[in-house]
Every structure is written in structure tokens, then in C-alpha cells.
C-alpha positions as semicolon CSV with decimal commas, in nm:
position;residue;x (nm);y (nm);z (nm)
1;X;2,571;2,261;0,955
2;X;2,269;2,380;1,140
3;X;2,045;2,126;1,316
4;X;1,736;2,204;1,054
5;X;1,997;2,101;0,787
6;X;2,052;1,799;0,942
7;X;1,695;1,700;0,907
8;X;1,654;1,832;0,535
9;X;1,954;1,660;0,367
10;X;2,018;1,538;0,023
11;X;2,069;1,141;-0,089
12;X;2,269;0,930;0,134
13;X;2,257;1,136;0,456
14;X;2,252;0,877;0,741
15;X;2,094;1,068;0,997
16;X;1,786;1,167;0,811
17;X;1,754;0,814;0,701
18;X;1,795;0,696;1,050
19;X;1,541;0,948;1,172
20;X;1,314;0,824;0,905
21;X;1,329;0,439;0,997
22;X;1,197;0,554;1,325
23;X;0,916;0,713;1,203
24;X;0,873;0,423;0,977
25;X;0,802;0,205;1,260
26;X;0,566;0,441;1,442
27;X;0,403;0,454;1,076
28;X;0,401;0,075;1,025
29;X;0,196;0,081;1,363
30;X;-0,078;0,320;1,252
31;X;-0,089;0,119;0,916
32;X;-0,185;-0,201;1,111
33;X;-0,498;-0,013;1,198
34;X;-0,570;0,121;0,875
35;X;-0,547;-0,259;0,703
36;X;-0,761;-0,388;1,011
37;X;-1,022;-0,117;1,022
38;X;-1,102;0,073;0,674
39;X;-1,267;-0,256;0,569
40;X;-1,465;-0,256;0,837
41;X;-1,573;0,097;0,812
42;X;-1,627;0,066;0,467
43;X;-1,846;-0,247;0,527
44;X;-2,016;-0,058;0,823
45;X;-2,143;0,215;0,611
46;X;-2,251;-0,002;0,352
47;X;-2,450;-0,170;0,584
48;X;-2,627;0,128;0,733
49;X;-2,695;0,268;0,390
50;X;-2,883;-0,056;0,280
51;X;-3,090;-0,015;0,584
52;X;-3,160;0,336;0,547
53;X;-3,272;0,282;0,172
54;X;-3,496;-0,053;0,310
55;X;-3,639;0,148;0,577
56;X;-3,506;-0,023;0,830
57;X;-3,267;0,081;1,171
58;X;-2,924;0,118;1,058
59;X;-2,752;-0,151;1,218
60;X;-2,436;0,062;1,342
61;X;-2,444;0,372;1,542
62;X;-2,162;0,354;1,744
63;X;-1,860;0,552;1,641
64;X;-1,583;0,357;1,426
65;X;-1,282;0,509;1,263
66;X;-0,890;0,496;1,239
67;X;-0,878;0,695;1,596
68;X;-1,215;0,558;1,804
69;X;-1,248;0,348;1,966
70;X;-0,902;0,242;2,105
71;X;-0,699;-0,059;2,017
72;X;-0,789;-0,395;2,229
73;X;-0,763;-0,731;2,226
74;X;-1,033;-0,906;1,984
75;X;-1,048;-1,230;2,198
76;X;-1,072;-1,031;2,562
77;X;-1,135;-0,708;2,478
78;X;-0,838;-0,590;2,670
79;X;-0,751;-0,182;2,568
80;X;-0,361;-0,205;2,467
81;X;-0,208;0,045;2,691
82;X;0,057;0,299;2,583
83;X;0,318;0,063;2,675
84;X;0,183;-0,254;2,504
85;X;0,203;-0,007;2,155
86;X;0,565;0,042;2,136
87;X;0,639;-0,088;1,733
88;X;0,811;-0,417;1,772
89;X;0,915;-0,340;2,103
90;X;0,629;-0,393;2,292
91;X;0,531;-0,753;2,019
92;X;0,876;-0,895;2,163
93;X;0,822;-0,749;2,559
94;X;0,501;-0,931;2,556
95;X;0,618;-1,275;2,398
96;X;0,371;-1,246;2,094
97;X;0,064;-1,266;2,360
98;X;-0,206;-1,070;2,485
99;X;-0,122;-0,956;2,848
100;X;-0,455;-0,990;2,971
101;X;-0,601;-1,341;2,808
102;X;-0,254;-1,459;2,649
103;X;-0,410;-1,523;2,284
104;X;-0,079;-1,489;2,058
105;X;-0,060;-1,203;1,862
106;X;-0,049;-1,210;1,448
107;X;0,310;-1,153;1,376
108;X;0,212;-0,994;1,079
109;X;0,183;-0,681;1,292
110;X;0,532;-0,606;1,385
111;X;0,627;-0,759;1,014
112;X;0,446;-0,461;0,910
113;X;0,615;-0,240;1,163
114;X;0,974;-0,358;1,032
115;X;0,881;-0,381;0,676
116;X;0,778;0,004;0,678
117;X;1,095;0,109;0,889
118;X;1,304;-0,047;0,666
119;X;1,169;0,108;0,374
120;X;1,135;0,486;0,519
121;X;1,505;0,445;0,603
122;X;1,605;0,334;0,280
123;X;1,390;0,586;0,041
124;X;1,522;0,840;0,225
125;X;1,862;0,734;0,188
126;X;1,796;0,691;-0,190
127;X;1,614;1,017;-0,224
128;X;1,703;1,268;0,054
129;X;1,453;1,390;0,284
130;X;1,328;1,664;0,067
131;X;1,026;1,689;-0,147
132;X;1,131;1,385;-0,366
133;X;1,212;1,222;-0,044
134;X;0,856;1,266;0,170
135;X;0,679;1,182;-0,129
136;X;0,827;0,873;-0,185
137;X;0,759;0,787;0,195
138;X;0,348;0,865;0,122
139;X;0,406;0,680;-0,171
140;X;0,527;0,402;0,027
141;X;0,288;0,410;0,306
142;X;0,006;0,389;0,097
143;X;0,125;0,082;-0,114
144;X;0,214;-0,126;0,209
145;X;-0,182;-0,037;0,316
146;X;-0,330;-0,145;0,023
147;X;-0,143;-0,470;-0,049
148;X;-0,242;-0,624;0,290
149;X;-0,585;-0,508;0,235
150;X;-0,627;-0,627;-0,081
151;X;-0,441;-0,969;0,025
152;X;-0,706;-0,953;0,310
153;X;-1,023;-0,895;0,179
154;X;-0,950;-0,884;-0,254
155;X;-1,044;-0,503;-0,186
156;X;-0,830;-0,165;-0,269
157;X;-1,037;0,088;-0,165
158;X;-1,096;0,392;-0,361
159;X;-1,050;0,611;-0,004
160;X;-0,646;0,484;-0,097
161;X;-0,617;0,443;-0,474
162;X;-0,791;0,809;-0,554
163;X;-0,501;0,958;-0,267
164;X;-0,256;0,761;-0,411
165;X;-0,359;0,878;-0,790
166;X;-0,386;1,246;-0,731
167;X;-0,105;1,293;-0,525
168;X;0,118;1,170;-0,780
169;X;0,002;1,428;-1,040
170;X;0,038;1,691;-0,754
171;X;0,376;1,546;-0,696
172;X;0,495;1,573;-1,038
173;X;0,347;1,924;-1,115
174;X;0,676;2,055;-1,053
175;X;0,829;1,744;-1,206
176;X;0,924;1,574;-0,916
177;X;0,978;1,211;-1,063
178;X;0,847;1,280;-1,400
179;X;0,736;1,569;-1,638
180;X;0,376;1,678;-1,518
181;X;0,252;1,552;-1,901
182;X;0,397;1,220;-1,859
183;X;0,247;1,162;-1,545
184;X;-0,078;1,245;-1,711
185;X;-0,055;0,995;-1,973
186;X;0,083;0,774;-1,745
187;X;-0,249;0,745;-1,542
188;X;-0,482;0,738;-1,872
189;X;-0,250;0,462;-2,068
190;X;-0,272;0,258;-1,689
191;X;-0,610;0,289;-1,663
192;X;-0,661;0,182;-2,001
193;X;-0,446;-0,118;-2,044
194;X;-0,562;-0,334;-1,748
195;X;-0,937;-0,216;-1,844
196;X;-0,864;-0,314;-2,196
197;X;-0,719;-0,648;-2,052
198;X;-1,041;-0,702;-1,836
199;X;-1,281;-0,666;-2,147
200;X;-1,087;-0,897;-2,358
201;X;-1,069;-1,179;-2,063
202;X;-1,448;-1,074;-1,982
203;X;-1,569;-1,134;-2,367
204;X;-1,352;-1,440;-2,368
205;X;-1,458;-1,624;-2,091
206;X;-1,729;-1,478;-1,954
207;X;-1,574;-1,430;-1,607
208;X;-1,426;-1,099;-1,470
209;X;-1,043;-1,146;-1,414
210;X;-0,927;-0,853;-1,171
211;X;-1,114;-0,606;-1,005
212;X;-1,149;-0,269;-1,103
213;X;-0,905;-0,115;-0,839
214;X;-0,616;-0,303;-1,032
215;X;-0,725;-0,043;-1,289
216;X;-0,737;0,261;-1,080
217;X;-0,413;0,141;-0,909
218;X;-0,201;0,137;-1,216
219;X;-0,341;0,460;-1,328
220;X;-0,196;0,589;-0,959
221;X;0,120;0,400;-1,083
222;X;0,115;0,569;-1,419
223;X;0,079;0,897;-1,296
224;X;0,372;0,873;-1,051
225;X;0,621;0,751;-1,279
226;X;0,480;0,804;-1,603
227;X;0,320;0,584;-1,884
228;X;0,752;0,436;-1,999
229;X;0,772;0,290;-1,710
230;X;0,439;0,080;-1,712
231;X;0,549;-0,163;-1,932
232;X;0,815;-0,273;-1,671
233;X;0,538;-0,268;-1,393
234;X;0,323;-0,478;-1,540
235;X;0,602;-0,706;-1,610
236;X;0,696;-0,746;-1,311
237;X;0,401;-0,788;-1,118
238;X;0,295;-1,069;-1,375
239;X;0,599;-1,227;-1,283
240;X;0,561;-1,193;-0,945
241;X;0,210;-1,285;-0,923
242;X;0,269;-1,600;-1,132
243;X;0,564;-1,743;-0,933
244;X;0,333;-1,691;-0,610
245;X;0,053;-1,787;-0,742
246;X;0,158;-2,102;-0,862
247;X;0,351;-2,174;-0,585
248;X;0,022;-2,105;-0,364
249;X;-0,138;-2,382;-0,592
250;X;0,151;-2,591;-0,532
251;X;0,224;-2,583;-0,180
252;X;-0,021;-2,477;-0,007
253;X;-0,345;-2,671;-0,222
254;X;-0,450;-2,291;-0,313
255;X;-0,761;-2,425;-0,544
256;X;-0,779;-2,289;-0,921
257;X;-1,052;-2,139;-0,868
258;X;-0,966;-1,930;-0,592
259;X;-0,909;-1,611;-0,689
260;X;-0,562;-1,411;-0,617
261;X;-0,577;-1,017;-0,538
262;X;-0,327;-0,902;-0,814
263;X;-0,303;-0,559;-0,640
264;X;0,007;-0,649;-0,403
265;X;0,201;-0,778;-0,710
266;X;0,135;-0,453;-0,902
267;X;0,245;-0,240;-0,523
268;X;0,588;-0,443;-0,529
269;X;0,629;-0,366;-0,899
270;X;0,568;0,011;-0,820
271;X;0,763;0,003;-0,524
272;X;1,054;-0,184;-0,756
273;X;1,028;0,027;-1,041
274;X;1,047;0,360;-0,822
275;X;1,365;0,262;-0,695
276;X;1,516;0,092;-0,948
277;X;1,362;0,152;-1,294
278;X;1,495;0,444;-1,433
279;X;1,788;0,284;-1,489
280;X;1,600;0,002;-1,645
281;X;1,412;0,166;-1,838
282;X;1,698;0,391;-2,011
283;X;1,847;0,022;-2,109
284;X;1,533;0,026;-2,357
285;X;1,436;0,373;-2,390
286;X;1,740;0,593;-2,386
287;X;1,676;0,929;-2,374
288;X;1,362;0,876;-2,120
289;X;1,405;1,046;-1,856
């Protein structure tokens, strides 16, 4: 078998999905930026364009993306060196403290690390490290960056759910996980459904119950997997958002009226259903897929 082969392997090929878990963790890394700092650049250009239209100095001019300026300690400042970056690695090396001022370190970061290694290595091993396979890695990537931002800040940007929603249409032009028309659907009867359910709770009770990137993030659902399998999505992330939510309320005095981002609920649910719905799904719809 020649190296490239190796590298480009169908389902259940352990040394693609091996290569892939290390990548994860490299990727889990550069996510922990993107959660930390999109926010913050969306909010930063929000806040010069207010200025602007007042007539007044915008209030940031320094540069601030995902690359600039480098990675430092929030407390001390201290720039994390090369060697203080290593995924997980470098978290454990350092005791869960800065080096510099010795403030402990959110463990959420290398959580994030090993939950997105663990997850390249396994869609790989369920979908080979072809087309099917790299997609479902993007696919990944972007979920795990918008349910900690949304968790965060009860945001999902549109920078993430417009990627997320068009490359799922591009994926399945050549029918990748689903016939390019049932994609299509998929994203219009997503849309629809949690804007229909928004109304109808809006008319009801005069408050707004979910935010309008739930919408746009079941439409990316929809047009990834198709409109049969968002019936078991939103199943599932009701489920899921109701055990957790009540078990917020219950164990940690969440109040009532504190509202809960639904959007990670509906990422696990599209994670789930990517991996394991088809199979589902043909237990109700035979002849689906």
C-alpha cells in the first residue's frame, strides 16, 4: 500500500484515525481561541460602528483577530510561548497555572482539546478519511465552536452558522450524506419549524423563547442531513436540554428566569444524529436513505 494510501483510507482504518486525533487536538487548541475571541471581535466592531454612526472616535483601533495579537495570560499578560501551547501537554506540564503569575488555568481548555481529538479520531474511523470523512471533521469543528460560544455568551454567530449552512449543501451536491434536494428541504423545513415555534411562543406569551441562530442552526442541520432526520434532532436536543436544564434549576439554583442557550443541545443532537441516525431513522422511515 503506498504511503498516500495510508493517509486516504476507507472506514475503520486505524492509522488515519490516529493521525486524525492528533490533528484533533492541535484543532481543539485553535478552537479555544475562536470561542474566546470571535465574541470579542464581533463586540469590537459593533462598538466602533456605533461610534462611527454617532460621530464619535471609534473606541478600538488596535488590531484583533483569531491570529493577532498572540495568546497571553489575561491576569499578567504573560505571551504563552511555543512550549506552554502544546494541546494538553503543555495544561498538565504547567500544573493548570500560569508560569509567569501562577493564576490556574480554565480546564475547560484542554477539555476542549480532548473532546475534539476524540471526536476527529472517531469520525474518521466511522467515515474514512475521504470526502465524507473531512467533512464530517468541519462539521465537527464548527459545532464544538458554537456550543461553547453560545453556552458563553447565548450567541451563535452568523460568521459560523452561514459556514456551517452552506457547506453542507456544497457537501451534499454530490450527495455526500444526503441527496442534494433533501438537503435543500432540509434547511427550509429547519428554518421554518423553530421560526414557526418562536411565533407561536412569541404570540403566546409575549416573550421571545430562542434566538434566531437556533433557527439558522437547524437549517445548517437540515441541510446536512436532510429534512427526515430533523424530527430526531429536535427530539433529542429537547431532551437533552430539558434534563440539563432542569437539573441546572435543581442543583445548581439556575433561576427560572434565566435563560438557557438551546444551541449546544441542538449541536449534540446533530453531532448524535450524524453518527448514529440513519439507522434510527430507517426504524421509522424505511426506505430513507
Amino acid at each position: 500500500m503506498a504511503p498516500a494510501d495510508l493517509l486516504l483510507a476507507a472506514p475503520h482504518s486505524l492509522l488515519p484515525s490516529l493521525v486524525a486525533a492528533v490533528f484533533g487536538l492541535i484543532i481543539g487548541s485553535f478552537l479555544n481561541v475562536v470561542i474566546y475571541r470571535l465574541p470579542r471581535m464581533m463586540q469590537r466592531e459593533s462598538d466602533n460602528y456605533v461610534a462611527e454612526e454617532s460621530g464619535k472616535p471609534v473606541p478600538h483601533t488596535d488590531r484583533y483577530n483569531l491570529a493577532v495579537p498572540r495568546s497571553a495570560c489575561p491576569k499578567c499578560g504573560h505571551q504563552i510561548t511555543a512550549m506552554e501551547n502544546i494541546p494538553v501537554v503543555s495544561y498538565l506540564a504547567l500544573g493548570g497555572k500560569c508560569s509567569n503569575c501562577k493564576t490556574p488555568i480554565p480546564a475547560r481548555y484542554p477539555i476542549i482539546e480532548l473532546l475534539t481529538g476524540v471526536l476527529s479520531g472517531y469520525l474518521v474511523w466511522q467515515f474514512g478519511s475521504g470526502l465524507a470523512g473531512f467533512a464530517a471533521l468541519l462539521f465537527c469543528y464548527l459545532l464544538i465552536a458554537m456550543t461553547f460560544i453560545d453556552a458563553d455568551t447565548q450567541l451563535l454567530p452568523d460568521d459560523l452558522t452561514y459556514l456551517l449552512l452552506w457547506g453542507g449543501l456544497l457537501v451534499n451536491l454530490a450527495g455526500t450524506f444526503v441527496p442534494i434536494h433533501t438537503a435543500v428541504i432540509g434547511a427550509i423545513a429547519g428554518y421554518l419549524s423553530l421560526w414557526s415555534v418562536y411565533w407561536a411562543f412569541k404570540l403566546a406569551t409575549g416573550r421571545e423563547g430562542m434566538g434566531y441562530g437556533d433557527f439558522k442552526l437547524l437549517a445548517a442541520l437540515g441541510a446536512w442531513m436532510g429534512w427526515t432526520m430533523l424530527p430526531l434532532i429536535i427530539l433529542l436536543s429537547s431532551i437533552v436540554g430539558a434534563v440539563v436544564g432542569i437539573s441546572l434549576i435543581v442543583f445548581k439554583s439556575h433561576g427560572r428566569d434565566v435563560p438557557i442557550p438551546f444551541g449546544p443541545y441542538l449541536a449534540a443532537a446533530g453531532l448524535i444524529a450524524l453518527i448514529f441516525g440513519k439507522p434510527i431513522v430507517q426504524a421509522w422511515l424505511p426506505g430513507a436513505y
